[in-house]
Structure formats: C-alpha cells, structure tokens
GUSE-556146 format. One line per field, with one value per residue (C-alpha): x, y, z; residue number from 1. Coordinates in Angstrom, 1 decimal. Layout:
<nodes>
east <- X	...
north <- Y	...
up <- Z	...
num <- NUM	...
</nodes>
This chain:
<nodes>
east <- -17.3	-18.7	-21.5	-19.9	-21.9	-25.5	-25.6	-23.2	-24.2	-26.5	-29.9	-30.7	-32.7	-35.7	-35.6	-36.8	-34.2	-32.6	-34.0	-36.8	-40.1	-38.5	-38.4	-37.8	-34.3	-33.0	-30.2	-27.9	-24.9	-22.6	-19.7	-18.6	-15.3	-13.5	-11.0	-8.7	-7.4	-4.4	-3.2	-1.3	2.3	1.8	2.1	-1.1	-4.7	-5.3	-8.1	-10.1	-12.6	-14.5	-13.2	-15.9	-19.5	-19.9	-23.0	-24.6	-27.6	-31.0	-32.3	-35.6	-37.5	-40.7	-41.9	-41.1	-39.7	-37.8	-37.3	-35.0	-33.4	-29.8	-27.6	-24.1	-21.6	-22.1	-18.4	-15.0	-14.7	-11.6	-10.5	-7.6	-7.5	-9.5	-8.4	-6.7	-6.2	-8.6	-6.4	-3.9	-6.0	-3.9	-6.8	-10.1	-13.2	-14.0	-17.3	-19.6	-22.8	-25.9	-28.9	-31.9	-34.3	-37.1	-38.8
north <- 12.7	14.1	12.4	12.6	13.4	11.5	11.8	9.4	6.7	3.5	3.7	2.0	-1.2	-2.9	-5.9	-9.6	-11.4	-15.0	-16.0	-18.6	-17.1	-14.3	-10.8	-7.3	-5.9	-2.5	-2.5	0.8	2.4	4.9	7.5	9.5	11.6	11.0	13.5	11.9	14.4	12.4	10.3	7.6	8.5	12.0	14.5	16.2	15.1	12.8	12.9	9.9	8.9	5.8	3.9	1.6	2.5	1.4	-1.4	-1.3	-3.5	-3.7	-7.1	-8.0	-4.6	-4.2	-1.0	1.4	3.8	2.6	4.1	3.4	1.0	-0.7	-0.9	-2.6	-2.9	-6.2	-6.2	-3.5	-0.5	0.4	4.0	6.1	9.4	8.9	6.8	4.4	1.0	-0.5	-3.4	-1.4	1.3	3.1	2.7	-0.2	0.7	-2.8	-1.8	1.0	0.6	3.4	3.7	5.0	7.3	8.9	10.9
up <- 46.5	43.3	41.2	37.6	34.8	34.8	31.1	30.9	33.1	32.1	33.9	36.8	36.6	37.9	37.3	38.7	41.1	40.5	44.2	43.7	43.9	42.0	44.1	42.8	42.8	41.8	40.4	40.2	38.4	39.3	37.9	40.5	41.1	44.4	46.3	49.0	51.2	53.0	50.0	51.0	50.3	51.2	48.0	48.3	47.5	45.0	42.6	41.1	39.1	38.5	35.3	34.6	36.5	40.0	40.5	43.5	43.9	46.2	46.4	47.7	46.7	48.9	47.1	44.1	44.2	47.2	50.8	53.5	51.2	51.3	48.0	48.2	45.5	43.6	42.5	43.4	41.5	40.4	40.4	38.8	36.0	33.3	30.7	32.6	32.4	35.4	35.6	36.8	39.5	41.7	44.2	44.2	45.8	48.1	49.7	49.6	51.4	50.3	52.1	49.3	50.8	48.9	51.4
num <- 1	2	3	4	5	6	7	8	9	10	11	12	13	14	15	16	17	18	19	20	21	22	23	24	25	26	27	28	29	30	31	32	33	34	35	36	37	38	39	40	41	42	43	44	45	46	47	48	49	50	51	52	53	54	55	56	57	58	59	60	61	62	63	64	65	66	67	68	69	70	71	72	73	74	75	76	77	78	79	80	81	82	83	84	85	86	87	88	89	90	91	92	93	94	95	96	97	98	99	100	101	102	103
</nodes>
C-alpha cells in the first residue's frame, strides 16, 4: 500500500463527539494506492486506488496528539483506476483497522 498524494487529501479533524458529555474524536482521511499481488481471476496484479478518501475515525480521544490509538473505517471505501465510477468498484474496502502511534 502506497499513501497517495497528501496534497490532495482533506485534513484530519478534531472535533467534539455526538456521545453525551461530548468526548474528543479524531477524525481521519485517507488516499492511498493499493497493489494486490494474487488478483482474484488470476491475470497478474491489480492496481487500485481509493476513489473517494477513506474515513477512519478515533472516538473517545484521551490525549493530542494521540498514542496507541485505534481508527476504524466509519464507512467502505470503494477502490478501482482513477476516474471511475465508485458505484461500480471492482473491489470495496470493508474494514481497515489502524493503530496511531506517535512515539
């Protein structure tokens, strides 16, 4: 997996949860460019990117920045050349746990 270019990402976000007393959550986006080595199907490997920016959020911040700290995907990602329709991916990212560590 390849991070895709940063420039080109929205920033991530620190904002106050929904949970009532509101806690800190970060919340993260990601482009990245992925390289399947045994693509289903045979054929070679296939190579995709992300067509709309992965979000993968940190609920329940305890400190910033964070350490040790789990993101998960809030939604699937789809994936597939660039340009493509995302409603039609040839292949949709379900879950992609991240552990955050700063030191």
């Amino acid at each position: 997996m390849e991070q895709s270019d940063t420039t080109l990402t929205p920033l991530s976000v620190l904002r106050m949860g929904p949970a009532s007393p509101p806690t800190p959550e970060v919340l993260a986006f990601l482009d990245f460019t992925l390289t399947i080595s045994n693509a289903p199907g045979g054929g070679g490997p296939m190579v995709v990117s992300t067509l709309q920016p992965a979000q993968l959020l940190a609920p329940d911040v305890p400190q910033f920045p964070p350490q040790n700290l789990l993101f998960n995907l809030l939604r699937p990602v789809p994936l597939g050349p660039p340009g493509a329709d995302p409603n039609s991916a040839p292949v949709v990212l379900q879950g992609f746990p991240v552990t955050l560590n700063q030191t």
